[in-house]
GURO-993305 format. One record per atom (N, C-alpha, C): residue number from 1; residue in three letters; z, x, y. Coordinates in steps of 0.02 Angstrom, whole numbers. Layout:
# residues N
+-----+------+--------+--------+--------+
! seq ! type !     zz !     xx !     yy !
+-----+------+--------+--------+--------+
! NUM !  Ala !      Z !      X !      Y !
...
+-----+------+--------+--------+--------+
# end
This chain:
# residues 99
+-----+------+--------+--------+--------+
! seq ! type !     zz !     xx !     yy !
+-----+------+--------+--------+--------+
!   1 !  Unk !    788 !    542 !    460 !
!   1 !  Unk !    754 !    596 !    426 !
!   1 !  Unk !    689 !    569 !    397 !
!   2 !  Unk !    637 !    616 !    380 !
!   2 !  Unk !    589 !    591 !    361 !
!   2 !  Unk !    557 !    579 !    319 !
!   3 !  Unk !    515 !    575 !    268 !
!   3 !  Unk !    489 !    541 !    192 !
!   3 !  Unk !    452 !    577 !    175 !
!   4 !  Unk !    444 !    612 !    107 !
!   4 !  Unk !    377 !    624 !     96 !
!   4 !  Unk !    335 !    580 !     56 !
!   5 !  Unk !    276 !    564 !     43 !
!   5 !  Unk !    245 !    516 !     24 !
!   5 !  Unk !    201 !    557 !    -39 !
!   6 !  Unk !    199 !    541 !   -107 !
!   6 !  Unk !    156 !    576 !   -151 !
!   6 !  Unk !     96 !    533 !   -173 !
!   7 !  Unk !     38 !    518 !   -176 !
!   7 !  Unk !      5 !    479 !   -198 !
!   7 !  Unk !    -37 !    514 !   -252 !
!   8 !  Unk !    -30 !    492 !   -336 !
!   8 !  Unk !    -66 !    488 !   -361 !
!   8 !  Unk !   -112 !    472 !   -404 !
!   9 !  Unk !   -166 !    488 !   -435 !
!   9 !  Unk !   -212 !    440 !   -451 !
!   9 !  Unk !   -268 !    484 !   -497 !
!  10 !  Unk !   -294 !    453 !   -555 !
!  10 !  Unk !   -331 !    486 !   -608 !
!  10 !  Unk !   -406 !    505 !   -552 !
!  11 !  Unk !   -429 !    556 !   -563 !
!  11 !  Unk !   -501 !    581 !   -515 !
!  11 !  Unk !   -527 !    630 !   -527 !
!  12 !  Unk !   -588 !    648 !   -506 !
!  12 !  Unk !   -614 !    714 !   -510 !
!  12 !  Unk !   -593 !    749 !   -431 !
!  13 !  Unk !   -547 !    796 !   -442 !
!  13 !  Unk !   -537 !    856 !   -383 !
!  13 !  Unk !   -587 !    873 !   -351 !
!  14 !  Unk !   -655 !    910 !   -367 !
!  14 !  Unk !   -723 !    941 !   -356 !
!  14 !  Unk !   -761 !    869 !   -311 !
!  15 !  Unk !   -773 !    822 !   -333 !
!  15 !  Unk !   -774 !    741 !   -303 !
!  15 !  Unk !   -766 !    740 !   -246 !
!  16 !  Unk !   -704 !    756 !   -261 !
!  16 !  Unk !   -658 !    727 !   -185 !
!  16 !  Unk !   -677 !    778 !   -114 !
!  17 !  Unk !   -679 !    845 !   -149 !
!  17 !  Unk !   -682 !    908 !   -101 !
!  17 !  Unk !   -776 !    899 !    -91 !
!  18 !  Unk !   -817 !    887 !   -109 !
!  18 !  Unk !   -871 !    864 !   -122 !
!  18 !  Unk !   -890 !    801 !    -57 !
!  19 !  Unk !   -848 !    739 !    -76 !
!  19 !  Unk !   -837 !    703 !    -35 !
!  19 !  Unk !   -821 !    718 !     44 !
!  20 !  Unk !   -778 !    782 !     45 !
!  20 !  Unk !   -733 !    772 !     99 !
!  20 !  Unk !   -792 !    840 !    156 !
!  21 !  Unk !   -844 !    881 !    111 !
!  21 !  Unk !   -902 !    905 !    155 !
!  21 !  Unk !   -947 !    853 !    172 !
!  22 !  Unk !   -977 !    824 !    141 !
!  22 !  Unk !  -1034 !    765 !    151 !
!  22 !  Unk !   -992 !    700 !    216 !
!  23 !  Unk !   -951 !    703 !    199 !
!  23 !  Unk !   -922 !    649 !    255 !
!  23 !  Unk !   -848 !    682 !    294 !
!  24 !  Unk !   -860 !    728 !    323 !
!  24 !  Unk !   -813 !    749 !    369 !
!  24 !  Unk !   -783 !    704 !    440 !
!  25 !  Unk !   -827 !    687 !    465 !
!  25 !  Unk !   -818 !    625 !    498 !
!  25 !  Unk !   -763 !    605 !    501 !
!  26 !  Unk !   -789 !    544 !    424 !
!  26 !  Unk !   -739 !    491 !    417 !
!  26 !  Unk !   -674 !    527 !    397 !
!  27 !  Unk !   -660 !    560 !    380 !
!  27 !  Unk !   -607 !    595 !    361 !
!  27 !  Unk !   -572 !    611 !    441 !
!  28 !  Unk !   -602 !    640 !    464 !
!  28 !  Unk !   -578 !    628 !    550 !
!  28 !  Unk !   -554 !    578 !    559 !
!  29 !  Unk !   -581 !    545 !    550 !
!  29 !  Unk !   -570 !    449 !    603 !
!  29 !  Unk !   -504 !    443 !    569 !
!  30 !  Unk !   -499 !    439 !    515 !
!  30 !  Unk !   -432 !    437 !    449 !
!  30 !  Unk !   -380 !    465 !    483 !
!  31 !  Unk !   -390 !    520 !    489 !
!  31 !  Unk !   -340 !    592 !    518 !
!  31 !  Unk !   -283 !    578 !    580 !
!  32 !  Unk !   -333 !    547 !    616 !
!  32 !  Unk !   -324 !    520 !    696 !
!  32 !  Unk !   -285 !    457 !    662 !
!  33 !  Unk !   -306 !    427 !    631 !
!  33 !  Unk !   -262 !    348 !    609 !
!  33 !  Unk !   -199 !    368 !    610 !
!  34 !  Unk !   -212 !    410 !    538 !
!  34 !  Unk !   -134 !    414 !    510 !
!  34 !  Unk !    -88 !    463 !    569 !
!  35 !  Unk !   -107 !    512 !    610 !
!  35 !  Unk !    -88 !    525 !    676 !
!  35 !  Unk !    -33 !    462 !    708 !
!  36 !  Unk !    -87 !    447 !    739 !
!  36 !  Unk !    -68 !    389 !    787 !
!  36 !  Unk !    -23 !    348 !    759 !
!  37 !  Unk !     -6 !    324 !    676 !
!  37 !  Unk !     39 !    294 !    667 !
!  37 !  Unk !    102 !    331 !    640 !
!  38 !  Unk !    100 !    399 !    656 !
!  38 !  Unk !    175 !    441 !    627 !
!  38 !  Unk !    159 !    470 !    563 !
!  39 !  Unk !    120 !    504 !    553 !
!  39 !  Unk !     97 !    542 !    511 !
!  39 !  Unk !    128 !    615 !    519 !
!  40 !  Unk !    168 !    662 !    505 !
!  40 !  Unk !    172 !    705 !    507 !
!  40 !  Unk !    145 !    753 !    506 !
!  41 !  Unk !    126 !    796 !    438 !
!  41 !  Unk !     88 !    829 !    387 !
!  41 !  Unk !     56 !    789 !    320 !
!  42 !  Unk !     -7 !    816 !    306 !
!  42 !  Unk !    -48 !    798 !    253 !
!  42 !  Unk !    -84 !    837 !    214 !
!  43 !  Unk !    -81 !    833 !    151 !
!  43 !  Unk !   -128 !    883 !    115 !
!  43 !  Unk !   -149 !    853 !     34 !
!  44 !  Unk !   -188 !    862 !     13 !
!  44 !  Unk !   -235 !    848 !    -51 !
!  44 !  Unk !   -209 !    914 !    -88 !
!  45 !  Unk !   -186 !    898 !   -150 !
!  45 !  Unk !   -222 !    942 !   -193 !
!  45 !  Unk !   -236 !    916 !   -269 !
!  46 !  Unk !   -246 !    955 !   -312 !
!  46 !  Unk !   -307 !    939 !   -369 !
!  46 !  Unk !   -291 !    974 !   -440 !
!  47 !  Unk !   -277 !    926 !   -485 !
!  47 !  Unk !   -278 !    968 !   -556 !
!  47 !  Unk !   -304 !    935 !   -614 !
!  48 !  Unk !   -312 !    955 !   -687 !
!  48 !  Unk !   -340 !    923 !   -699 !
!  48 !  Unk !   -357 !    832 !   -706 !
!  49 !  Unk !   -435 !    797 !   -682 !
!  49 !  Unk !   -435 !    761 !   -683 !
!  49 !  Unk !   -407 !    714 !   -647 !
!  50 !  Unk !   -347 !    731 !   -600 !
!  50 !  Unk !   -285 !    700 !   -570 !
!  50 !  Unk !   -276 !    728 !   -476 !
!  51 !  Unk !   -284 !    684 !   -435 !
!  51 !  Unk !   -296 !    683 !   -362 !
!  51 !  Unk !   -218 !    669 !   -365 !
!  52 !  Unk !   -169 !    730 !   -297 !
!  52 !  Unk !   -135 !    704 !   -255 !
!  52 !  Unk !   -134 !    722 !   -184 !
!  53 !  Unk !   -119 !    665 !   -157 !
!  53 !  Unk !   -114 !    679 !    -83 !
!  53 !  Unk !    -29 !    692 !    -65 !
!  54 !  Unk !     -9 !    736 !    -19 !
!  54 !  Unk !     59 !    722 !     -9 !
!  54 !  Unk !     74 !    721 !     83 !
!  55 !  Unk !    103 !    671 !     80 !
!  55 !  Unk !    107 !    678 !    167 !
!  55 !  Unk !    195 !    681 !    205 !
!  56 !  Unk !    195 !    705 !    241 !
!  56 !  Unk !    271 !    682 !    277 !
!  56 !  Unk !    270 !    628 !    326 !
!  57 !  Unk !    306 !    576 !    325 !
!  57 !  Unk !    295 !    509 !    373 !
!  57 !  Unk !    354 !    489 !    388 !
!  58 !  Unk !    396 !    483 !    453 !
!  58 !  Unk !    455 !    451 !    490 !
!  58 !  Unk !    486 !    418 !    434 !
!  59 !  Unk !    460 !    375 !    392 !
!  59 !  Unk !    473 !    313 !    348 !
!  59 !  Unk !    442 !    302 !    308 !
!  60 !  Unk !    436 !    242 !    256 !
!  60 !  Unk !    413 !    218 !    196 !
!  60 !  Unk !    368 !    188 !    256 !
!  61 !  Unk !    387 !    143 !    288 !
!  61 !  Unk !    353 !     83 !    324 !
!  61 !  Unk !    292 !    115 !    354 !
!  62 !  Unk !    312 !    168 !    413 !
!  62 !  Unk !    247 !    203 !    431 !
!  62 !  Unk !    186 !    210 !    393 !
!  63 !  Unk !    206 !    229 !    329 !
!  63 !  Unk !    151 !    253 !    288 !
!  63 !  Unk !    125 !    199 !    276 !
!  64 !  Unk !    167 !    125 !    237 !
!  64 !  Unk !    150 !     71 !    213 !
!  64 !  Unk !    100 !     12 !    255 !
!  65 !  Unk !    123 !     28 !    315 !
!  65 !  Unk !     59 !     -2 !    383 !
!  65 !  Unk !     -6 !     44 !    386 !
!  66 !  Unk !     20 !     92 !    383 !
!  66 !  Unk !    -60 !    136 !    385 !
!  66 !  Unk !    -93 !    125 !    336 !
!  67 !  Unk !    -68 !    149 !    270 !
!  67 !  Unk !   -120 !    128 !    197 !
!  67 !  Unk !   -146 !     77 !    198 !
!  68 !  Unk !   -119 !     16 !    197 !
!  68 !  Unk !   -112 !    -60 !    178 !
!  68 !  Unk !   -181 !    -78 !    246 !
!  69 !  Unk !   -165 !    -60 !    301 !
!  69 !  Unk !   -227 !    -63 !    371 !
!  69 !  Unk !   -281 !    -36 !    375 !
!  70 !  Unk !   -272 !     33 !    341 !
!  70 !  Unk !   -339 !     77 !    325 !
!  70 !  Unk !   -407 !     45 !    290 !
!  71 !  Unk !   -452 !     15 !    315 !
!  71 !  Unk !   -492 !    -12 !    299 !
!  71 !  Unk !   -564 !     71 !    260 !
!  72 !  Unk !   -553 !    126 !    295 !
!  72 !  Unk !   -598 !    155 !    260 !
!  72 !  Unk !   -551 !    217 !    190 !
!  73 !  Unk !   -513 !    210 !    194 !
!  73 !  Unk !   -477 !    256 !    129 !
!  73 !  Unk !   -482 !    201 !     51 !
!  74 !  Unk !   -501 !    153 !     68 !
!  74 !  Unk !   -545 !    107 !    -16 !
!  74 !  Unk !   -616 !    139 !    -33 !
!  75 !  Unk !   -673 !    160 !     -3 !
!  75 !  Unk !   -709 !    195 !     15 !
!  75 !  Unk !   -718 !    269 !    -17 !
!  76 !  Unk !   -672 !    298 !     -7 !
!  76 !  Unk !   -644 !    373 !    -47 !
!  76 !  Unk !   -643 !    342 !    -97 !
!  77 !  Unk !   -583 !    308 !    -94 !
!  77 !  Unk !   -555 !    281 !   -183 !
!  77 !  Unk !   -603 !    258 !   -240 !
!  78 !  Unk !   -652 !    228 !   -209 !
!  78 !  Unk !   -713 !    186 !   -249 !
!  78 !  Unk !   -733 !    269 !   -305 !
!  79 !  Unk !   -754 !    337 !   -246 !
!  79 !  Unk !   -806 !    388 !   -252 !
!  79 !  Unk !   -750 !    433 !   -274 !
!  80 !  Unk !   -713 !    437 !   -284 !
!  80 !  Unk !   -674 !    482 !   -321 !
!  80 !  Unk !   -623 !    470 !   -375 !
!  81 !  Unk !   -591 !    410 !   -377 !
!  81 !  Unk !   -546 !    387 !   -404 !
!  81 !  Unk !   -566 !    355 !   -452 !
!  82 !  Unk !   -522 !    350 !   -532 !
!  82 !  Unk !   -508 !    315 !   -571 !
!  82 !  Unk !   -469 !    269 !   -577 !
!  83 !  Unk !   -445 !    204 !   -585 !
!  83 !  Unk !   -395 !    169 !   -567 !
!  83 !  Unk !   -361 !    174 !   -505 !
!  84 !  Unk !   -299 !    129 !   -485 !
!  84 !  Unk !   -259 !    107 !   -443 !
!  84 !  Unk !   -214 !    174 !   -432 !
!  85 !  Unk !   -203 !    188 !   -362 !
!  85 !  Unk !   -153 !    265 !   -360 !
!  85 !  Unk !    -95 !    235 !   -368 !
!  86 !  Unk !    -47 !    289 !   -388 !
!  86 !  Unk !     22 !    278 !   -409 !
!  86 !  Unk !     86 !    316 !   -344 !
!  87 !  Unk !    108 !    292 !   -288 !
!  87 !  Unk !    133 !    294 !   -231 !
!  87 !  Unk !    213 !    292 !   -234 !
!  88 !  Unk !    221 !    356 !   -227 !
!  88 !  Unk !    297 !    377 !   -245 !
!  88 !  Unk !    326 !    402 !   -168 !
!  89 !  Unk !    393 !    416 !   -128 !
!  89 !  Unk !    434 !    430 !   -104 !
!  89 !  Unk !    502 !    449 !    -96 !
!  90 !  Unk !    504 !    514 !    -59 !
!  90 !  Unk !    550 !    546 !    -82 !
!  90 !  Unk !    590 !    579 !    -13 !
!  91 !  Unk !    653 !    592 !      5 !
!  91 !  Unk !    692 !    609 !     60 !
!  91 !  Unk !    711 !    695 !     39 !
!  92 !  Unk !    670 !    721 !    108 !
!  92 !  Unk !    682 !    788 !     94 !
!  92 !  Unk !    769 !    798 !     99 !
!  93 !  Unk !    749 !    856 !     63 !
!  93 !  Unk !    834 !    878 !     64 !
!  93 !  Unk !    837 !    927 !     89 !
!  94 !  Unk !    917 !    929 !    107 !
!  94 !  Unk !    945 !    961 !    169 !
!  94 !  Unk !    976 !   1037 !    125 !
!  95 !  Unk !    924 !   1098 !    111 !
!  95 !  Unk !    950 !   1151 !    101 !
!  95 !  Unk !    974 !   1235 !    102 !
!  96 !  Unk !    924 !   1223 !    183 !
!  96 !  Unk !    938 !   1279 !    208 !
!  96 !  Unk !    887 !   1339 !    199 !
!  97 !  Unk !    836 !   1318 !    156 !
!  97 !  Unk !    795 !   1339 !    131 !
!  97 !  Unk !    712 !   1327 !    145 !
!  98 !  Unk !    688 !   1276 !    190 !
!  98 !  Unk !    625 !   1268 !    185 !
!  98 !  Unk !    587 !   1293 !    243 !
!  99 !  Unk !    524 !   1311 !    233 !
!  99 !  Unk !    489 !   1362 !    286 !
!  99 !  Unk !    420 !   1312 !    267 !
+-----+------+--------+--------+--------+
# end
């Protein structure tokens, strides 16, 4: 079964979405990464002050080779982020319920 991955981290939201028109691109190239290594689903969202990303990934490991290899997601982090993100995981559960 598969993982979801929460990452988060003190930031400006507006930044990031800011960031993510001006450099669409690289956000591509990213996209395709985390793809190719078992990426499921991905999505950003934003509240105060506070960036999370949440993704679904096969595994802890999947995710942990992609982040750890990602040479341009430090880059984002520099231009949006406050401190070190805080990288949590969690096993969906089985309830009969999710759409």
């Amino acid at each position: 079964m598969s993982v979801v991955m929460m990452l988060r981290v003190k930031g400006d939201p507006d930044a990031l979405e800011r960031y993510a028109q001006e450099n669409g691109e690289q956000l591509k190239r990213i996209t395709e990464d985390a793809r190719s290594k078992g990426a499921i689903h991905h999505l950003f969202a934003g509240g105060e002050d506070e960036i999370i990303a949440f993704d679904e990934w096969p595994d802890e490991a999947s995710f942990q080779s992609f982040f750890e290899g990602q040479e341009e997601i430090p880059r984002i982090m520099q231009s949006v982020a406050q401190g070190e993100p805080e990288v949590s995981f969690f096993r969906i559960l089985d309830t009969g319920d999710a759409f």
